[in-house]
C-alpha positions in Angstrom: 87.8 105.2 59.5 91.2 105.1 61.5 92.9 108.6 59.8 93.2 110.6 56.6 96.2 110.7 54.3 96.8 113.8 52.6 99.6 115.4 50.2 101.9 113.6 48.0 104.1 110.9 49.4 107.8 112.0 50.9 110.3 110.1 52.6 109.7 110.7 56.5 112.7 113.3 57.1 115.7 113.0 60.0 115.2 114.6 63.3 117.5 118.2 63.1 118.5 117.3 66.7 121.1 114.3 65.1 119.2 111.8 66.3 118.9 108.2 64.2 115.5 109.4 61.6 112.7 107.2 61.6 112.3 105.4 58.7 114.2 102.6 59.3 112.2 101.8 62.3 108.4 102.5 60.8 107.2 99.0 60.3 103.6 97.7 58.8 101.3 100.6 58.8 98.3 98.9 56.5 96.1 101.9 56.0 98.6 104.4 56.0 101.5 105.1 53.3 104.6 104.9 55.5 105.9 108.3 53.4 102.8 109.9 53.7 103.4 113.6 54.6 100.1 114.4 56.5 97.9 112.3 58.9 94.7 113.8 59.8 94.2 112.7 63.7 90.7 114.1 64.4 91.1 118.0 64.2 94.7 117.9 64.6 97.3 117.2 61.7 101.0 115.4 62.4 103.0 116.9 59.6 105.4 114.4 58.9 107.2 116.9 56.7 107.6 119.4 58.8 107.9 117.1 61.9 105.3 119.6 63.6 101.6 118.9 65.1 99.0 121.2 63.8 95.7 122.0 65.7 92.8 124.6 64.2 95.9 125.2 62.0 98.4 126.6 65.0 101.7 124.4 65.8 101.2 122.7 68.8 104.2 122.9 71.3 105.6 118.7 71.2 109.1 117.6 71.9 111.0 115.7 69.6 110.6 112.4 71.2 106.7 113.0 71.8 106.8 113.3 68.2 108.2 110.3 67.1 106.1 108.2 69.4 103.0 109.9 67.9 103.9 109.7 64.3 104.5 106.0 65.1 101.0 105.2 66.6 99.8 107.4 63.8 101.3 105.3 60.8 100.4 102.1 62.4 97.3 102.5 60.8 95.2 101.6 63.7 97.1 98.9 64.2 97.8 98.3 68.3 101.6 99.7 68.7 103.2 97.7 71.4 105.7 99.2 74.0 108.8 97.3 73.0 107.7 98.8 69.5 107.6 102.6 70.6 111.1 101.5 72.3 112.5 99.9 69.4 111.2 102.7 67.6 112.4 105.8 69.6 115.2 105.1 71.5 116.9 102.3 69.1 120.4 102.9 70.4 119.6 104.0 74.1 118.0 102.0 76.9 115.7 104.1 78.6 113.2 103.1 81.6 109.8 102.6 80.2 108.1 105.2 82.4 109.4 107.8 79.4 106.6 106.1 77.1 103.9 107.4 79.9 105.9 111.0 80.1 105.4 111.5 75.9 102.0 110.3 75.8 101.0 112.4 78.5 102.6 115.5 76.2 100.6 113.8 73.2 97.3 113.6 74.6 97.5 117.3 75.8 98.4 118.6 72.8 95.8 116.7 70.8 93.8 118.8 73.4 89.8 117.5 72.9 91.5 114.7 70.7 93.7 113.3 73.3 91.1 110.3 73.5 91.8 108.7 69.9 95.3 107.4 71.6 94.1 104.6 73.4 95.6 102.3 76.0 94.9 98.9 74.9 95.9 97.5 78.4 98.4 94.3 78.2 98.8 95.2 74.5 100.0 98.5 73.6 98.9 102.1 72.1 96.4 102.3 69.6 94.9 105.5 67.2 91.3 105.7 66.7 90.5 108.4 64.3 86.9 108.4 63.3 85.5 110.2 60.4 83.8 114.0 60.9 80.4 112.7 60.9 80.9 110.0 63.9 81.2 110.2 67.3 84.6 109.2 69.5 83.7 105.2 70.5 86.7 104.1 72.9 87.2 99.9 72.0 84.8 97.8 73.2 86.2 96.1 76.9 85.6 92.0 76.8 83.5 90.8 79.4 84.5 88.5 82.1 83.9 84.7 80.7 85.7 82.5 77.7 86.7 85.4 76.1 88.7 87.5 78.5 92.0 88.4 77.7 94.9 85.7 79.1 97.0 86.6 75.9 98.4 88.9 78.8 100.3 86.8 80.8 102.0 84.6 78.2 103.7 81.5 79.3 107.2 82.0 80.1 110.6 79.7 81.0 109.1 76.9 83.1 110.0 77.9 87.1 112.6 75.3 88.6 111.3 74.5 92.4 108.3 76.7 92.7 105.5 74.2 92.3 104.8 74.3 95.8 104.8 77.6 96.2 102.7 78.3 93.5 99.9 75.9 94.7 100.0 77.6 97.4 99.2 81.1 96.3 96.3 79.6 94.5 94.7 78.1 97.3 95.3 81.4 99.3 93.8 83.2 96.2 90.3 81.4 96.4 89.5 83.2 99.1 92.3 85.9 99.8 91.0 89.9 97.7 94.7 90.8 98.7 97.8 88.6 98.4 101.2 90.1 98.5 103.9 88.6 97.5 107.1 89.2 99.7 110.8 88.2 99.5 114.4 89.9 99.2 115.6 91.3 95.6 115.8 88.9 93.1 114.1 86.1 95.0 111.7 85.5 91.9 108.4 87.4 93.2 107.5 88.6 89.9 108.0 85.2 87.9 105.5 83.6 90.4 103.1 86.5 90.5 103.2 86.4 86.7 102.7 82.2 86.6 99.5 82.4 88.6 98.1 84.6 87.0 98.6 82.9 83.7 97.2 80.1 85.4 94.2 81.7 86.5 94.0 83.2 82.9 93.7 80.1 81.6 92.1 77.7 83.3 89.1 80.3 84.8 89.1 82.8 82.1 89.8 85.5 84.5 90.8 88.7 83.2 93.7 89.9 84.1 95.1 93.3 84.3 98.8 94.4 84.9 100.6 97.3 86.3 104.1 97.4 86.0 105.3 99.9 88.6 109.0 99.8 88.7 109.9 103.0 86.6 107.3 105.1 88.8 108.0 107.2 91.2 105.1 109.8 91.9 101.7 109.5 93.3 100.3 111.0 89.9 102.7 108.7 87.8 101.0 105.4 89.8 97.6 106.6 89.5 97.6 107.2 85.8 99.9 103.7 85.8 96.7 102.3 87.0 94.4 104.3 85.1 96.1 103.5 81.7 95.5 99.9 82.3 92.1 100.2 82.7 91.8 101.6 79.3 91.0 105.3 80.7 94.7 107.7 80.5 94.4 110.3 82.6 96.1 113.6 81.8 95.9 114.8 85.2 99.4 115.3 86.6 97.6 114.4 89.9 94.4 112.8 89.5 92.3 112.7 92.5 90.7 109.8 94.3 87.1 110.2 93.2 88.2 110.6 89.7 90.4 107.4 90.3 87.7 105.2 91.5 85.4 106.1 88.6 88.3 104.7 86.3 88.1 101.7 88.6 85.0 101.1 89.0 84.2 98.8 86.0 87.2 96.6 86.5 86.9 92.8 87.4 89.3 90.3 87.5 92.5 89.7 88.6 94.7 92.5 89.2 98.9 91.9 89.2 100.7 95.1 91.0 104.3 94.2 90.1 107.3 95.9 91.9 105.6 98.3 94.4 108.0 99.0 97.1 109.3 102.3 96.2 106.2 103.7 95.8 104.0 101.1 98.6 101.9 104.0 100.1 100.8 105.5 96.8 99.9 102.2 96.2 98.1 101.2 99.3 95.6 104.1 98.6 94.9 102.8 95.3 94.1 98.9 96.7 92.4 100.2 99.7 90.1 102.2 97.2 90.0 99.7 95.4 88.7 96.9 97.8 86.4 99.0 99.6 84.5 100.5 95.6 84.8 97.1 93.9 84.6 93.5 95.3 84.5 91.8 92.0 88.6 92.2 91.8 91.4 90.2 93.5 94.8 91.8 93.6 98.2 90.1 93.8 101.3 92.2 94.3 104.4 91.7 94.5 106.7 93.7 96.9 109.8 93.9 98.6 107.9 94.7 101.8 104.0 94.4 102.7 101.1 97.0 102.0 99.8 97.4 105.4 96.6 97.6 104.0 93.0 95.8 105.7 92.3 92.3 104.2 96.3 91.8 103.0 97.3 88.4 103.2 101.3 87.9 103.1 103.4 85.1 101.6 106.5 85.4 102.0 108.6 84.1 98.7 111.8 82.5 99.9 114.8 81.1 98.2 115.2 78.3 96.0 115.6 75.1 97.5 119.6 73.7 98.0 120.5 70.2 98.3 120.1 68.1 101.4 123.4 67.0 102.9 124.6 63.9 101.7 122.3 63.8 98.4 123.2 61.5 95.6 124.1 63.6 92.1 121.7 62.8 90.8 119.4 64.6 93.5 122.1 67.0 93.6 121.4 67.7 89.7 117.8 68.2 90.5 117.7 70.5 93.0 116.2 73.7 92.3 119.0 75.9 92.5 121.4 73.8 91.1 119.3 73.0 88.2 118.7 76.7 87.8 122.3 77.5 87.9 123.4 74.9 85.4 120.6 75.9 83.0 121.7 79.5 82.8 124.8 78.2 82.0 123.7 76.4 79.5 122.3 79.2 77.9 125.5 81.3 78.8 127.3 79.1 76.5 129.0 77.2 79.3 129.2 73.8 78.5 131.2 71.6 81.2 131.4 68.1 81.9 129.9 67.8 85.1 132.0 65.4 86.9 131.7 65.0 90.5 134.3 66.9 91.3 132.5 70.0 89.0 129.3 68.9 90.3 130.9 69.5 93.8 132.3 73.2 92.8 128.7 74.0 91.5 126.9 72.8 95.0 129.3 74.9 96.5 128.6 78.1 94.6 124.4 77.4 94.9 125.1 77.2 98.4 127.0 80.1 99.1 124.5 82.2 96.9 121.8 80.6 98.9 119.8 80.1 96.5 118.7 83.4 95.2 117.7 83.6 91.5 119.2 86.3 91.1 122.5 85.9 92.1 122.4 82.4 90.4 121.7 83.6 87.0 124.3 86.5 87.5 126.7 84.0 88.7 126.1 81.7 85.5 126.8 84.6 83.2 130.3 85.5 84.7 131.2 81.7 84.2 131.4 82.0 80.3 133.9 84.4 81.8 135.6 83.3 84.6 135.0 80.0 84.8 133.4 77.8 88.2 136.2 78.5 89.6 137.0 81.9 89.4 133.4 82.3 89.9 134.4 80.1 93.7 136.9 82.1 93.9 135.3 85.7 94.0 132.0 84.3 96.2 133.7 86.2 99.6 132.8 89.3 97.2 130.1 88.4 95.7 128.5 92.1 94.6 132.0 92.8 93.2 131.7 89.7 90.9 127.9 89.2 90.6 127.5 91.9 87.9 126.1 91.7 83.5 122.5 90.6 84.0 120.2 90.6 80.9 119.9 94.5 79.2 116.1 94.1 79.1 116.1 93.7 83.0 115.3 96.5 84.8 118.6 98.5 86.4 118.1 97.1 89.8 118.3 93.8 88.4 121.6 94.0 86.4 124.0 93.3 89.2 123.6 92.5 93.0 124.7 95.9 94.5 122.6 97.7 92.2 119.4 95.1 94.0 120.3 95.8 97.1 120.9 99.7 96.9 117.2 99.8 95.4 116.5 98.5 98.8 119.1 99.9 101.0 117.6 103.7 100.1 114.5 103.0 101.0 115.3 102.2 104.6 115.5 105.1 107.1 118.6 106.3 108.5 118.4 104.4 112.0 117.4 101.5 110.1 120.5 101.6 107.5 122.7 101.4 110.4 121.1 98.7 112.3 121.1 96.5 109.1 124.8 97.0 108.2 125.8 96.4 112.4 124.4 93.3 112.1 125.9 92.1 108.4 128.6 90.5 110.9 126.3 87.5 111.8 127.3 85.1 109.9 124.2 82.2 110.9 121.8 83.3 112.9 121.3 85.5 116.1 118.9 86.0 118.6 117.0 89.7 119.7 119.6 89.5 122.9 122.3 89.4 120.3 121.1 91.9 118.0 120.7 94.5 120.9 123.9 94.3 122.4 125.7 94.3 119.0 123.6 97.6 117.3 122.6 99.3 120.3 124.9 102.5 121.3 124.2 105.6 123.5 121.8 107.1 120.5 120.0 103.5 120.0 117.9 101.6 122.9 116.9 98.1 122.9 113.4 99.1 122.0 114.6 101.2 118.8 116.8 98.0 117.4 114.1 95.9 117.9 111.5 98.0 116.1 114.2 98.1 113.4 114.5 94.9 113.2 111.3 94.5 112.7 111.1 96.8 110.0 114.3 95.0 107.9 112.0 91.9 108.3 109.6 93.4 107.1 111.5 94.6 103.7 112.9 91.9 103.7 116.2 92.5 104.4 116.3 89.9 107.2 115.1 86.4 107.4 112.9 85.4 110.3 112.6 81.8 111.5 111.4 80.6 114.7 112.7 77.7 117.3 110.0 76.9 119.2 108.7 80.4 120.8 112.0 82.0 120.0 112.5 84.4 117.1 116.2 83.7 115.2 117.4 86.3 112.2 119.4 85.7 109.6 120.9 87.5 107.1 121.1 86.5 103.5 125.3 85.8 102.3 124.7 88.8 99.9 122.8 91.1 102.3 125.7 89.9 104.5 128.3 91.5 102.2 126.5 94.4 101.0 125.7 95.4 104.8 129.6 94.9 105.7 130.4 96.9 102.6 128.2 99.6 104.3 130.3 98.9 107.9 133.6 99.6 106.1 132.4 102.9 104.5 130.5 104.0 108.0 134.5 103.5 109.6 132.8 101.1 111.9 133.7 97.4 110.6 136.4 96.6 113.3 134.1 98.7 116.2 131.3 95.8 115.7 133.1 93.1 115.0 135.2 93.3 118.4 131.9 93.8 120.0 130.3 90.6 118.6 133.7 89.2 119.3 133.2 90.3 123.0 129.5 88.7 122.9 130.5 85.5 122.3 133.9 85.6 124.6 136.0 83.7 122.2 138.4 84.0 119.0 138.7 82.0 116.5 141.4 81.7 113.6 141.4 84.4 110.6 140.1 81.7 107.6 137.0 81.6 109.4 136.8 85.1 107.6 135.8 85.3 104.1 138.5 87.6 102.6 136.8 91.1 102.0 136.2 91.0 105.2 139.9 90.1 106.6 141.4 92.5 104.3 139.2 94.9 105.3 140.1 94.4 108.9 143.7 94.5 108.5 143.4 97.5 107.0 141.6 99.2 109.5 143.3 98.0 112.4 146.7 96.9 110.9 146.5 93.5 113.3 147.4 90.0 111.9 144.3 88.2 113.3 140.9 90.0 112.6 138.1 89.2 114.9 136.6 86.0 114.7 132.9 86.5 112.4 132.1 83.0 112.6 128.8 80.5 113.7 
């Protein structure tokens, strides 16, 4: 028995707080009248009427949201209530980050008090009401065992990836024998596409069960471990859950486990995988990362951009390059159509190249076409955060323009470390550890201290490491580049560093060699009519 109705059907009334009512959004409910007044949920009652939860007959103290998303679980009917549902549902007219599901069913469960556990977490699926009748016991749903049955409806297949075959081969052969793969790459690179492509794979062609934990709305150690616990099937109402109770909750867990988006919260994290892999062998963990775990057994791949054409390709192998055929697909889907002559063909190139490739800034730079137009979009690539901006509203905020990517990774950098990343935005290719010393170091920095930052932006991938022989060369992505200068401008210290990189290499060059944010912003600062060379 999945609940009781009681009372005489009434329409489901408005919320007094103004707020759109409910019943436009109540969808199939099966067992349930939609206008039933009452729902028995074990001892407790959700008075529809009265918009109130009742336990052993007192009002139970539940917000007005908390509400909604119970009485929507509740008139499903035992039906599994999805998230985008309880969205769709309770915030029809607002985007709001999916962690405020978590922070109302955490209200929910404790005021159902000893009913909190007929709300179950169905994971990959949604929320669920179990109600049984007074005579049974509280059975939680039965978990599938590993083998032809195990849930791969979880990871269900998405927009074919453009370039990433190799790559994904790649993870899998490192996954036969890796516990701990992380994937790592700059902001928008694509991390979570991949992650979310082998493990469909692996869903499918092994029957591996797969479990996912979506971290990118958490923030607190509590928040993460009930993130994990949730997926698992076992919420925790714990505001801060300890680690014994956590690896009881994940000690019946095999699989494949998918950590998405962990760098904000990567050391609350890290103690959950190394519990994890030291309590329970049977389950291999991918994760996906701005920067590494730093845990024992991690292997690292690092997730770069998409390929660009060679130099002197054909169109046709122009056309099917990765990033071109990315960017001219979102434009297709943007509504751009254009005739691509090779003239157009050659504007396009131009635009993958200067974007280098990243996802990201591709797709954002399609959308502004239906806009602009290629070439206003060529013509705003020396300012590409100012233009690069409208990405899909289901994305997560740090995915809707480039400055918002990077400041989700700028803030997580230490202070030392935020100016040693925007000193050496004026690179333009790639520089040597010689370089990167004389052109960050001042009386407050050492050599030692810009090399261990250095480090550190490789690590979060901020900088791109590539090695000539024994010889370490970084390089700095053309949007990290522009996001790091913007930083210079604001610091006061954009014609300071470029003088001194100017005095490194012991020549100057003309002014076009600058893109045009950065020669305006020169001339600004200095007043001169020839900016510092920024060049090779």
């Amino acid at each position: 028995m999945t609940g009781q109705v009681a009372a005489p059907p009434s329409p489901l009334p408005s919320k007094s707080d103004g707020t759109a009512d409910m019943n436009h959004a109540i969808t199939d409910s099966r067992s349930f009248d939609p206008r039933a007044q009452i729902i028995q949920v074990g001892e407790c009652e959700v008075d529809l009427g009265v918009r109130a939860l009742r336990r052993g007959g007192k009002v139970a103290d539940l917000g007005s949201r908390a509400f909604d998303v119970l009485a929507t679980i509740a008139l499903a009917g035992g039906r599994i209530v999805s998230k985008d549902e309880l969205m769709e549902t309770v915030w029809p007219d607002t985007i709001v980050e999916e962690n405020n599901i978590h922070v109302q069913l955490s209200a929910i469960r404790k005021a159902l008090g000893t009913d909190r556990k007929l709300i179950l977490t169905v994971p990959g699926r949604g929320y669920q009401l179990v109600a049984p009748g007074p005579d049974a016991r509280i059975i939680p749903l039965p978990r599938p065992e590993p083998g032809p049955t195990a849930r791969s409806s979880q990871m269900p297949a998405g927009e074919a990836l453009l370039g990433r075959e190799a790559a994904i081969a790649e993870i899998r052969s490192l996954m036969a024998s890796a516990r701990i793969l992380t994937l790592v790459g700059a902001g928008g690179i694509g991390k979570t596409r991949i992650a979310r492509e082998v493990a469909r794979l692996l869903a499918a062609e092994q029957a591996v069960e797969v479990f996912l934990v979506e971290l990118a709305t958490h923030r607190t150690r509590g928040a993460v471990m009930r993130a994990f616990a949730d997926v698992c099937g076992h919420p925790l109402d714990e505001d801060e859950p300890d680690l014994q109770l956590m690896a009881s909750v994940l000690a019946g867990m095999r699989g494949l486990l998918v950590i998405d988006n962990a760098e904000h919260v990567v050391e609350h994290v890290a103690e959950i995988v190394g519990l994890i892999s030291r309590a329970n062998p049977q389950v291999r963990i991918l994760c996906t990362s701005r920067f590494r775990l730093r845990v024992s057994l991690e292997v690292v791949y690092r997730v770069g951009p998409l390929a660009l054409p060679e130099a002197g390709d054909s169109p046709d192998a122009t056309f099917r390059s990765p990033a071109v055929s990315l960017f001219l697909r979102r434009l297709f889907s943007n509504g751009v159509n254009v005739d691509m002559s090779h003239d157009r063909l050659s504007v396009v190139e131009k635009i993958c190249r200067c974007l280098e490739g990243i996802p990201l800034a591709l797709e954002l730079a399609a959308g502004r076409a239906s806009v602009l137009g290629l070439e206003g979009i060529c013509e705003g690539l020396d300012e590409p955060l100012l233009y690069l901006a409208g990405g899909y509203r289901t994305a997560q905020p740090r995915h809707r323009t480039l400055r918002a990517s990077f400041d989700w990774s700028f803030e997580m950098l230490n202070a030392i470390e935020q100016i040693v990343f925007r000193r050496l935005s004026v690179f333009n290719g790639t520089f040597a550890a010689e370089a990167a010393c004389l052109i960050a170091c001042d009386a407050m920095l050492s050599n030692e201290a810009v090399m261990d930052c250095v480090g550190e932006l490789v690590d979060k991938s901020l900088i791109e490491i590539q090695f000539e022989g024994a010889e370490a060369k970084y390089h700095l992505l053309a949007p990290a580049r522009s996001y790091g200068r913007e930083k210079l401008l604001s610091a006061g210290e954009i014609y300071t560093i470029f003088e001194r990189r100017t005095l490194y290499f012991g020549e100057h060059r003309p002014a076009p060699s600058i893109d045009a944010a950065t020669s305006h912003a020169l001339s600004s600062e200095c007043a001169v009519q020839t900016p510092p060379f920024m060049g090779a």
